[in-house]
C-alpha positions as CSV (number, residue, x, y, z in Angstrom):
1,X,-7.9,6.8,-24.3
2,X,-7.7,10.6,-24.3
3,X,-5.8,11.9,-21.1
4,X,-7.1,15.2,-21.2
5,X,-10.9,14.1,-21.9
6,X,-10.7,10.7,-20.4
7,X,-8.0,10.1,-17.3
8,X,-9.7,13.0,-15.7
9,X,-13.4,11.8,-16.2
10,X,-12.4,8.3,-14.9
11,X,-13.4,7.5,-11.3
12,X,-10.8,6.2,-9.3
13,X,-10.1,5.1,-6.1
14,X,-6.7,5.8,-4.6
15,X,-5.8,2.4,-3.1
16,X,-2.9,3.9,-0.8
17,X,-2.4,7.2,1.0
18,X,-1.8,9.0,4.0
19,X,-3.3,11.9,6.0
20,X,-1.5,13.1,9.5
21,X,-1.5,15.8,11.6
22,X,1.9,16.2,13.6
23,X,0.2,18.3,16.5
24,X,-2.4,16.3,17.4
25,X,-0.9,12.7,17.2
26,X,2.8,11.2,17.6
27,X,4.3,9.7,14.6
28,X,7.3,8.7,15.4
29,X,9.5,8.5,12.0
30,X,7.9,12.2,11.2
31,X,8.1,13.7,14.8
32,X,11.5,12.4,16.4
33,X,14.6,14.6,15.9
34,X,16.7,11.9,14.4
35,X,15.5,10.8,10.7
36,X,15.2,7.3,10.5
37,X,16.9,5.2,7.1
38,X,14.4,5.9,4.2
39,X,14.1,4.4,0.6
40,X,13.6,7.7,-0.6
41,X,16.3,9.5,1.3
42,X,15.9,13.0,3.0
43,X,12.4,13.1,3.5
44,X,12.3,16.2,5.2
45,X,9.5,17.7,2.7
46,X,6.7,15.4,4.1
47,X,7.5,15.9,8.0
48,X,4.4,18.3,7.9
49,X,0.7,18.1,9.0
50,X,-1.0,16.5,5.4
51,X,-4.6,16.3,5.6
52,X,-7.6,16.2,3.3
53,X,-7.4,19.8,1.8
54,X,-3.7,18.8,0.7
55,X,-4.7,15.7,-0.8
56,X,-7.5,17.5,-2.8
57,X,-4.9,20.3,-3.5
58,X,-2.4,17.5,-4.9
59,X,-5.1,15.3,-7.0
60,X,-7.1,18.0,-7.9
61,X,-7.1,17.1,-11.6
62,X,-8.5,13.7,-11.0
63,X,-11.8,11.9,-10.5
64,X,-11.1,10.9,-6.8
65,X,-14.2,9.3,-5.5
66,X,-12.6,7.7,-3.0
67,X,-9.5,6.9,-0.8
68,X,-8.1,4.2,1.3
69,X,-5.9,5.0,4.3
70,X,-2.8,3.0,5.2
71,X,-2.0,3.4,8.5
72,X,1.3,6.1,8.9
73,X,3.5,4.1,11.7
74,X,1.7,6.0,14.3
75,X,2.5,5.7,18.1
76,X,2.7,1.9,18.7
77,X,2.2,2.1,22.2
78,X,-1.6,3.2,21.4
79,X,-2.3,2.3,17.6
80,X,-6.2,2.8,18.4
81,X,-5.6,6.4,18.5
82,X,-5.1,6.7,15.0
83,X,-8.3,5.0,14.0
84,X,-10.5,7.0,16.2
85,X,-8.9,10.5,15.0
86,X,-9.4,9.3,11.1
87,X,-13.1,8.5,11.7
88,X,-13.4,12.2,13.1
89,X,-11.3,13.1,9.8
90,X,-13.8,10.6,7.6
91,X,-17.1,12.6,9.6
92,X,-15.7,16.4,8.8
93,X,-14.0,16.0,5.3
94,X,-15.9,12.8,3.8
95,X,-12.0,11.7,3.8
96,X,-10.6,8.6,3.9
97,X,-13.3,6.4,2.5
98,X,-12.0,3.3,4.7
99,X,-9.0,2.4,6.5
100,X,-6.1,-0.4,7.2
101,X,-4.8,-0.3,10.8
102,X,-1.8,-0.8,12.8
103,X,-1.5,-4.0,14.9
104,X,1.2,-5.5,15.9
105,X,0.7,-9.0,15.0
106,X,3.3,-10.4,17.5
107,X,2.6,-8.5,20.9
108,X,0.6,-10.8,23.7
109,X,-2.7,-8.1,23.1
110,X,-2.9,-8.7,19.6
111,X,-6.3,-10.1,19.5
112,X,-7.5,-7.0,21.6
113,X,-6.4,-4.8,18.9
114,X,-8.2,-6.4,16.3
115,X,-11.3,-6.8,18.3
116,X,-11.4,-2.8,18.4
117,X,-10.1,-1.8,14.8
118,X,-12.5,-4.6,13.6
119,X,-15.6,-2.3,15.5
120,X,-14.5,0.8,13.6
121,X,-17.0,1.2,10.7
122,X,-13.8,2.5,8.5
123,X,-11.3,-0.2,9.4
124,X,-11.2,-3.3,6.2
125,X,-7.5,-4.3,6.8
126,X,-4.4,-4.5,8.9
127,X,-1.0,-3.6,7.7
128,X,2.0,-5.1,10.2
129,X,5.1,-4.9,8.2
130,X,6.9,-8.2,8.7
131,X,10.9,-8.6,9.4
132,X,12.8,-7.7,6.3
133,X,16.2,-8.2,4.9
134,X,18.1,-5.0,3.0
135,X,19.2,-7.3,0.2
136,X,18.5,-10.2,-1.1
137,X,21.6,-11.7,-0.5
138,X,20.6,-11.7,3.5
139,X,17.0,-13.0,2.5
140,X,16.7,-15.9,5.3
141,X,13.4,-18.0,6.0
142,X,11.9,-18.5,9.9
143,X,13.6,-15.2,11.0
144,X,11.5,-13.9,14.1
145,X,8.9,-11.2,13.4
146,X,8.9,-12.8,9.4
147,X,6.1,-14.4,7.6
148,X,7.5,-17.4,9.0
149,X,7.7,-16.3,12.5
150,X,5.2,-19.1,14.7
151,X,4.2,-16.1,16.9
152,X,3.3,-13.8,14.0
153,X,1.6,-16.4,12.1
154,X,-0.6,-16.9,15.1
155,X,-1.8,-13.4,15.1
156,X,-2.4,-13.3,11.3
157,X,-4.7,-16.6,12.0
158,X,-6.8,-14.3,13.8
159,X,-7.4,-11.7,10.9
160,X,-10.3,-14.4,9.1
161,X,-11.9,-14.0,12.7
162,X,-12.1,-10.6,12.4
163,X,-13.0,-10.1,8.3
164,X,-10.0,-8.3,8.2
165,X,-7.4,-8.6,5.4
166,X,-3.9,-7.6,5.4
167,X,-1.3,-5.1,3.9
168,X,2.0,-6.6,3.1
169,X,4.9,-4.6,3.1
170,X,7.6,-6.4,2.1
171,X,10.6,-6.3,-0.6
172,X,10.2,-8.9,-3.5
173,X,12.6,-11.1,-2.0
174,X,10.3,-12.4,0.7
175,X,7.2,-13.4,-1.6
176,X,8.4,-16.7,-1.3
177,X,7.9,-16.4,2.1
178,X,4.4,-14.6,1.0
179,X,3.4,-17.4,-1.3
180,X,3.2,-19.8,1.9
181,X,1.7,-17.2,3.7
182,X,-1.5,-17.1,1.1
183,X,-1.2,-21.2,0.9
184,X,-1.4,-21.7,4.8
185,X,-4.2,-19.1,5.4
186,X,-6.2,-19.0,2.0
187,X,-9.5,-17.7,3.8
188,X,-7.8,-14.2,4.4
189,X,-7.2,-11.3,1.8
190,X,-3.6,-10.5,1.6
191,X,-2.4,-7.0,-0.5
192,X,0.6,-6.6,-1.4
193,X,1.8,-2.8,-1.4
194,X,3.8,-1.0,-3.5
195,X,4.8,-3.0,-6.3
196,X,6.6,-5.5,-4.1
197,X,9.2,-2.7,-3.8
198,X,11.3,-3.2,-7.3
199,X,14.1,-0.9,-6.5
200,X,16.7,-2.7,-8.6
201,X,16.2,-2.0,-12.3
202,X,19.0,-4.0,-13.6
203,X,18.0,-6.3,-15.9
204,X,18.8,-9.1,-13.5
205,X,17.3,-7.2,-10.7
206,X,13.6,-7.4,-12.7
207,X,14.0,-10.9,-13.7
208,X,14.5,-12.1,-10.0
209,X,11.0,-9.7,-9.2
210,X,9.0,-10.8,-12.2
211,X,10.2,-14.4,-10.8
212,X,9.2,-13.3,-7.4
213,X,5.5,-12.2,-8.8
214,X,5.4,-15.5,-10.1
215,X,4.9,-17.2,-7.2
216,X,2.4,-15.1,-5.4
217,X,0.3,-15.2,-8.7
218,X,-0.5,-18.9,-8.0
219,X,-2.6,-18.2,-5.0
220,X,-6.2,-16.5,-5.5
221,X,-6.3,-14.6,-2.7
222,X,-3.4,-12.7,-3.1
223,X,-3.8,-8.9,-5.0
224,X,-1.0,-6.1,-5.7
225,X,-1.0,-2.3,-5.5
226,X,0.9,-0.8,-8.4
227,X,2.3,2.4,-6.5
228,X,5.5,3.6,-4.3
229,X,7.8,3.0,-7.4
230,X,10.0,6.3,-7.2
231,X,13.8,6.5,-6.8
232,X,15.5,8.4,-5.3
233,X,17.0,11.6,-6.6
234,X,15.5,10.3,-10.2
235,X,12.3,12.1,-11.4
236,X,8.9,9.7,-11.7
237,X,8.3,8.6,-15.5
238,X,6.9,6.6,-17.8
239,X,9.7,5.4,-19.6
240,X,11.4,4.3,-16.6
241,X,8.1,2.6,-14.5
242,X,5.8,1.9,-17.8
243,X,7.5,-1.7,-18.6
244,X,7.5,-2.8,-14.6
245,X,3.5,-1.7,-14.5
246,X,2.8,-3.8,-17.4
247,X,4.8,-6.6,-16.2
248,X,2.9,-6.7,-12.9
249,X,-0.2,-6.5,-14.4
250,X,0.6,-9.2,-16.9
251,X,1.5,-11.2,-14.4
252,X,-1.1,-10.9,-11.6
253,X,-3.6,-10.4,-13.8
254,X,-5.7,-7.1,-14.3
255,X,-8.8,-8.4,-11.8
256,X,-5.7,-8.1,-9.0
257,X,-3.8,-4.9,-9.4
258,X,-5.2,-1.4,-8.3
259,X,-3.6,1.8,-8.8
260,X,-2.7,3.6,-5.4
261,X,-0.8,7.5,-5.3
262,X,1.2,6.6,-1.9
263,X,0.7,10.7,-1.1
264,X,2.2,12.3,0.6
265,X,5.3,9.9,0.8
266,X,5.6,9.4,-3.2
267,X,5.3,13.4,-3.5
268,X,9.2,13.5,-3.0
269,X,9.6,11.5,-6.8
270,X,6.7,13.2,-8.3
271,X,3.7,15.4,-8.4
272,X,0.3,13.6,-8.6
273,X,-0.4,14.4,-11.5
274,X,3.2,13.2,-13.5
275,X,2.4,9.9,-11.3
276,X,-1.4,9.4,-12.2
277,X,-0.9,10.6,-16.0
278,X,2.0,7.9,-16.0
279,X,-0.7,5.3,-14.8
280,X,-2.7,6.0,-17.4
281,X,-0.6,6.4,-19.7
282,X,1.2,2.6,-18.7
283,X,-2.1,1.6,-19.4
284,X,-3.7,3.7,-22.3
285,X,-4.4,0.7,-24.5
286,X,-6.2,-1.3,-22.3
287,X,-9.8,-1.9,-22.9
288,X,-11.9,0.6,-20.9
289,X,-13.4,-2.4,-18.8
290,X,-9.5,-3.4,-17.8
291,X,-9.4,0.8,-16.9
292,X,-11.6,1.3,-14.9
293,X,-10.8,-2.1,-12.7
294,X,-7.2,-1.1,-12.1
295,X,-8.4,2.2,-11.1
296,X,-11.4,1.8,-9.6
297,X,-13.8,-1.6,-9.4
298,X,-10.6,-3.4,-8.1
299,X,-10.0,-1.3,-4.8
300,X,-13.8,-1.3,-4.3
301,X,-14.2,-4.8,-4.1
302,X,-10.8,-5.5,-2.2
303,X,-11.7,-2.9,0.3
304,X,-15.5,-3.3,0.9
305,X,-16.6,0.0,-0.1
């Protein structure tokens, strides 16, 4: 495939980004004084308003026919209000195409939450970022507020209720964890985000992923977004994420992976356009029908759009 006469003509569906506006709603890793511990480090550069003329601005050189919003960590004491201020967004700048709310899948009014995100005529998912370990060395099964937690597993039960699927955030070395997640609840749509977070590029740090993938490849009704792999203080290229796109896709299968920009977050590793040319490029001799799923017909059918 030609970049300049093909990558640009493609349609495609950014799986994963972000709009805010710091003045009208309280986020509170972007708003507080105090930064809070970031995989990218000093993230300063993205602690400003970022709405739908930015993101145009940014992918300007691509075929964007349509987004999908991942909620931003906003306010958790009201995590309606950031629905009803992206279907204002969604009415005035044809912007986000749909949505994935915030609920917090272990608080007593969980099933109220859902109830309302499930009304909103944007909202196709929720995204609830499990308890994590920073290594995984310090990886431990049934921690509360995990995938194993009982209390969190009994609000995910409630997603099927509401046709809602979920966003998992979560470092490679809880797929595991994932794996039984997809088992026990097989009836609900599960989406794992950002590339199950392969920070470690040793060669045994990618053998313990790929081994990781492995297991969550078993189970149907588990899918991946192939995005959010910057490091920091390292530029975004092809030689260095190329081999881990192909592996993911080799190994979840090309009906299961969607591309997805992370903007604004992944503009501190990369412009747009050095991240979406890399995509393509990761992916230049695929057949055009294995194209246009990863950047496109996938995300449409995962998200309902």
């Amino acid at each position: 495939m030609s970049e300049t006469e093909d990558s640009h003509s493609l349609p495609v569906v950014d799986a994963h980004q972000h709009f805010w506006d710091l003045q009208e709603n309280y986020y509170p890793w972007l708003c507080d004084r105090a930064a809070i511990p970031f995989r990218y480090g000093d993230y300063s550069a993205i602690r400003r308003t970022y709405l739908p003329a930015d993101y145009r601005n940014d992918s300007g050189a691509f075929n964007i026919v349509g987004t999908v919003h991942i909620e931003a960590e906003h306010d958790p004491s009201d995590p309606l209000k950031e629905t009803r201020w992206l279907e204002g967004l969604a009415e005035s700048e044809k912007l986000p195409s749909a949505c994935v709310a915030q609920a917090w899948l272990d608080r007593p009014d969980v099933e109220e939450i859902l109830a309302a995100q499930a009304r909103s005529r944007l909202i196709r998912g929720i995204r609830h970022k499990p308890r994590s370990a920073a290594t995984p060395g310090d990886a431990r099964r049934g921690e509360p507020g995990s995938m194993d937690c009982p209390l969190w597993r009994q609000g995910f039960a409630l997603l099927h209720k509401y046709d809602l699927s979920f966003d998992l955030q979560t470092p490679w070395w809880h797929l595991e964890a994932a794996a039984d997640l997809g088992r026990d609840f097989p009836q609900t749509q599960i989406i794992i985000n950002h590339t199950a977070l392969p920070a470690d590029r040793s060669e045994a740090g990618l053998a313990a992923w790929r081994k990781a993938l492995e297991q969550v490849a078993e189970l149907p009704n588990i899918a991946m977004k192939i995005s959010g792999l910057g490091r920091p203080g390292l530029p975004w290229s092809v030689e260095a994420n190329g081999p881990i796109i192909r592996d993911a896709i080799a190994i979840m299968g090309v009906t299961r992976c969607m591309f997805a920009s992370n903007y604004p977050v992944d503009s501190l590793v990369g412009s747009f356009q050095e991240i979406y040319s890399g995509f393509f490029s990761a992916v230049s001799d695929f057949s055009p029908a294995a194209q246009r799923a990863l950047f496109h017909d996938n995300a449409v059918r995962l998200y309902r759009l």
